[in-house]
N, C-alpha and C positions, 0 to 999 in steps of 0.2 A: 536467608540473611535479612529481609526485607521483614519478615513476620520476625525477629527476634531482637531487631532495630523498633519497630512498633509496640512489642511488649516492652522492650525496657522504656522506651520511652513515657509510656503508659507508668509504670512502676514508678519511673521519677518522679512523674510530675505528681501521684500519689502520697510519696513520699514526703515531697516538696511542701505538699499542702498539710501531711500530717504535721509537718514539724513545725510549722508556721503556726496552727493550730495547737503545739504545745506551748508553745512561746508566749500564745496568749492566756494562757490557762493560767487564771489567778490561783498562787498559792501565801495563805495565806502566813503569818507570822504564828511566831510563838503566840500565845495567848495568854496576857495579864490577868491576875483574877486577884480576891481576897479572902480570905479563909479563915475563921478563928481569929480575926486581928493581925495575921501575917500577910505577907505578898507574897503570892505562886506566880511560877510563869513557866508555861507550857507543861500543867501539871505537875511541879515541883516546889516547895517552899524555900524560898531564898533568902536572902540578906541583901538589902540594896543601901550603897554608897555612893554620894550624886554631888554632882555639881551645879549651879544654877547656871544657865548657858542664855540668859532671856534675850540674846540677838543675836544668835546661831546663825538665823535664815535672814539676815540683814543685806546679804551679795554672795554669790557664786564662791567667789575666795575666799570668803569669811565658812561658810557649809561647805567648803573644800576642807577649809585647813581643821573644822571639827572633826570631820567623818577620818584622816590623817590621823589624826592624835588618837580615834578609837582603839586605836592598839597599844598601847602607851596607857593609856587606861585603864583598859583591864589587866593591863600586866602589872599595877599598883593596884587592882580590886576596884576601882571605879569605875560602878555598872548601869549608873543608870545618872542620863543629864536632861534637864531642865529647857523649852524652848518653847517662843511663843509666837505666834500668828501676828498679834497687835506688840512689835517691841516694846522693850521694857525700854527705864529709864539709861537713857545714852550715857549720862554722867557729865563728863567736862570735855569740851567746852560749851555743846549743846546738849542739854538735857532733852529737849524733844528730838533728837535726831535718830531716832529709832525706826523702824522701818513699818510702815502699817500694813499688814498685807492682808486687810482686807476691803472692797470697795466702800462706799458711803452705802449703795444700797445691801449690802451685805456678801455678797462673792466672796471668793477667796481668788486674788492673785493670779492667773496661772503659774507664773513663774514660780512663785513662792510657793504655791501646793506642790510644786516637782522637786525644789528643791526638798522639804519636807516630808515628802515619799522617800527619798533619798534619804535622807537621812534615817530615819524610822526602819527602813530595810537594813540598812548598814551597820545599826546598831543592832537589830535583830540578828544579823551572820555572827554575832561575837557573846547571842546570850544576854544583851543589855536590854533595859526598858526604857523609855520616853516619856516623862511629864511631859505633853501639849497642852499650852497654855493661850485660852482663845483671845478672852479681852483685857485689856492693860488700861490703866487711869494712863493720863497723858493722851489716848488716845480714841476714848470711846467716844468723846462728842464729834469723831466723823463719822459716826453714824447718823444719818436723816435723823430716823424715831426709831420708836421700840421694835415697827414691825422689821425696821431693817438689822436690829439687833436680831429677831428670830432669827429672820432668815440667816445671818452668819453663824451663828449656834448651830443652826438645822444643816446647814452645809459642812460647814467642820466635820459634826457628823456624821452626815453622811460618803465626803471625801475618806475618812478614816473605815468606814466600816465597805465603802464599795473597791478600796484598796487592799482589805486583806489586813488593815494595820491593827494588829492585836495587843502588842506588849505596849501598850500606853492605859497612861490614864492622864484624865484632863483635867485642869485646873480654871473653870468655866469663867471668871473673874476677877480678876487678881487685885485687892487689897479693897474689898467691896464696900460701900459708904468711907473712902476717902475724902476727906472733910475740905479739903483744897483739890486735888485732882481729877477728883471720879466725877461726872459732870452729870449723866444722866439721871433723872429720878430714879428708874426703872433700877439701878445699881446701886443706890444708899438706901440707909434707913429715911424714916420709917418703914414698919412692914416688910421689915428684912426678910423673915421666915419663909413669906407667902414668897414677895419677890425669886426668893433664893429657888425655891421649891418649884416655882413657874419656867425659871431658869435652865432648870434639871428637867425638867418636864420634857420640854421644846428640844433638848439634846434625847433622851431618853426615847423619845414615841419615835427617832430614828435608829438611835443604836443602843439598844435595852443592853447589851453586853459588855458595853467597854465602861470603865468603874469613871465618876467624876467626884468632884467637890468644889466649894470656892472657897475662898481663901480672902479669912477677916482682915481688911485691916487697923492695927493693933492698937491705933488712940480713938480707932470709932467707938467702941462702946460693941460694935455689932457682934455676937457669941460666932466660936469657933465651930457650931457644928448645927443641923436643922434635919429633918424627921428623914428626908430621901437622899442625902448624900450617901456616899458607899466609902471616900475618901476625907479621913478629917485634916483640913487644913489647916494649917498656923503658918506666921512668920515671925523671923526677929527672932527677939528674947522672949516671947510665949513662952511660958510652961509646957512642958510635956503631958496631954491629958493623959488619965489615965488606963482611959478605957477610947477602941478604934484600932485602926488603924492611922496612924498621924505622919503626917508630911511636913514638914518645914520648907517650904518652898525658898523659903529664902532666907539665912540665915544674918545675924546680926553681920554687917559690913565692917572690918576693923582696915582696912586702907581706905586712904583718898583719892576719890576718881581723880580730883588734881596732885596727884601725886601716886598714881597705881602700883602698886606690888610693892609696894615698903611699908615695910609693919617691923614695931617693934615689941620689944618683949612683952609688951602688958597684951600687946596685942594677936602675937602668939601664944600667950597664954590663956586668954580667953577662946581661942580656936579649938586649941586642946581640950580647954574646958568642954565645949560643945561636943567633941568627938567621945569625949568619954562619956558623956552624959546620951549619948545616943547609941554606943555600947552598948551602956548599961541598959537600955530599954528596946528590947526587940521586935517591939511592935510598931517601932517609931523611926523613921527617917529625918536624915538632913541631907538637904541641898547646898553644900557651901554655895558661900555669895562671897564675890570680889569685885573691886573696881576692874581690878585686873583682867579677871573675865569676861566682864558685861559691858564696862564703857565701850564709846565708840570713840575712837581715838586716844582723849584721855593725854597726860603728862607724860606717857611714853611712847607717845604717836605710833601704835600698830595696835592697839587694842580694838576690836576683843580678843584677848588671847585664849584660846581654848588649850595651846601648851602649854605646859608648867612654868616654864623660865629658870630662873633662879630661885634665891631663897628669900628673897625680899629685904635681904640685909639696907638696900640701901638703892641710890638709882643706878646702878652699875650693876646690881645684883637683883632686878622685879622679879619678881614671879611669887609662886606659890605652891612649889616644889615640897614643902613641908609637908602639908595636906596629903601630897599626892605620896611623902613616904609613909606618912603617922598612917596610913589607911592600910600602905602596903604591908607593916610591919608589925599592928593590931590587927586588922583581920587577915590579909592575906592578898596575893595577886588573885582576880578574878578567871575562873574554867567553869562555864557552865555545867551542872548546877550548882556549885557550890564554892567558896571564897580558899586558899587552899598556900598555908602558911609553910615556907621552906623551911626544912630540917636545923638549919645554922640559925634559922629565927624563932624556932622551938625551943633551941637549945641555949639561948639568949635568955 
């Protein structure tokens, strides 16, 4: 009894450690890639419809109620959302209120790296990909200097690639030579090309696998695309180029962050505008943009709403429900790998 009480015992504690030892076994995500001008992920050519989400990881409740609504999402087809390390613009009543998560000397957060794992996981359980967007005007001048710029770039990087987190692609600086907001030289013109390229570099000589781009912004003058990008960026009302892979990271805003999720007809019609125009171009992505989504607070004090809401009729009715059907009922509710239109929506 005594020798049979010692093996097992022996067996558990074996056991015990194997499992412990599974647990820690990084597995990694699907894997983003680009192909011929399309998006693959995890060996597949897809169709991605997004949303800009640029203060996702602004508090625990806020990447609570994101990773929530992921199922709600893709059961409208929208498979891949937008978020950023350095928040985007808060909207109303503070425009800087956005969350910086990264240090002065370049760190990431802890907190904000977890939540961001978290989220990038949980989008990967459902087949979705992740725009990671590193540095934001509004908030690069808390960077010391350039070298603490690397090093955020370099950490990003490498938090993303010693995580496992595959189905992303980054957006390495968002609205670059900002003529008002973008502060550091290292980030405007002149000498965009080089800058842009040195940019890509510093992320690259860590994680040569995971695709990036930056992203013009649209009254600098600075061009939409540079020799070692892999993603071409645009915002707003750009043009859709015509050759790439192109992302709209953030599309033209038809609500008021003082006034979120009410839009009117000119203003849903210009929405629709965009959806069909991004239809029609399969090489090309949008990320809708809303006040409704991105501000932080905002005129109907609970934003950022990552849920639809309503239809935006009015302030009784916020949201942006439209979007989330015009997506379901042109492409289809999201099944990885492919976007997948009900029978009574065919027949329509």
């Amino acid at each position: 009894m005594h020798r049979f009480r010692l093996v097992f015992c022996v067996w558990a504690i074996a056991a015990a450690r194997l499992s412990a030892y599974s647990a820690d076994v990084l597995v990694p995500t699907r894997e983003f890639e680009i192909k011929n001008d399309r998006a693959v992920l995890g060996g597949q050519q897809i169709d991605l419809w997004g949303l800009r989400c640029g203060n996702a990881l602004y508090s625990e409740v806020v990447t609570e109620r994101h990773i929530r609504n992921f199922d709600n999402m893709i059961d409208h087809g929208i498979n891949l959302v937008g978020v950023y390390i350095q928040g985007a613009n808060a909207g109303w009543p503070n425009p800087e209120a956005g969350l910086n998560g990264f240090t002065r000397d370049g760190q990431i957060k802890p907190f904000v790296a977890a939540r961001l794992k978290r989220l990038v996981r949980e989008a990967d359980n459902r087949g979705m990909v992740v725009m990671v967007g590193l540095i934001s005007p509004r908030k690069d001048q808390d960077f010391y200097d350039d070298n603490a710029i690397q090093r955020g770039i370099e950490n990003a990087a490498r938090f993303l690639k010693e995580n496992g987190l595959k189905n992303v692609f980054v957006d390495i600086a968002h609205e670059f030579s900002h003529p008002e907001r973008m502060d550091k030289e290292l980030l405007r013109e002149p000498g965009g090309e080089r800058k842009k390229m040195l940019l890509t570099k510093w992320f690259k000589d860590v994680a040569p696998d995971i695709e990036v781009g930056i992203c013009p912004d649209i009254d600098s003058g600075t061009p939409d695309s540079y020799p070692t990008m892999d993603v071409r960026i645009i915002q707003k009302q750009m043009p859709i180029p015509s050759s790439g892979f192109v992302v709209n990271v953030e599309t033209l805003r038809q609500d008021q962050f003082s006034n979120d999720g009410v839009f009117t007809k000119s203003n849903l019609d210009y929405v629709f505008g965009d959806c069909q125009k991004y239809l029609d171009a399969p090489h090309a992505v949008m990320l809708f943009h809303a006040g409704f989504i991105q501000g932080i607070t905002n005129a109907s004090g609970s934003a950022p709403h990552p849920e639809m809401g309503g239809y935006g009729t009015g302030p009784n009715d916020r949201g942006i429900r439209f979007y989330y059907d015009w997506v379901r009922d042109h492409v289809g509710r999201w099944e990885y790998p492919k976007h997948i239109k009900s029978d009574k929506r065919k027949a329509n």
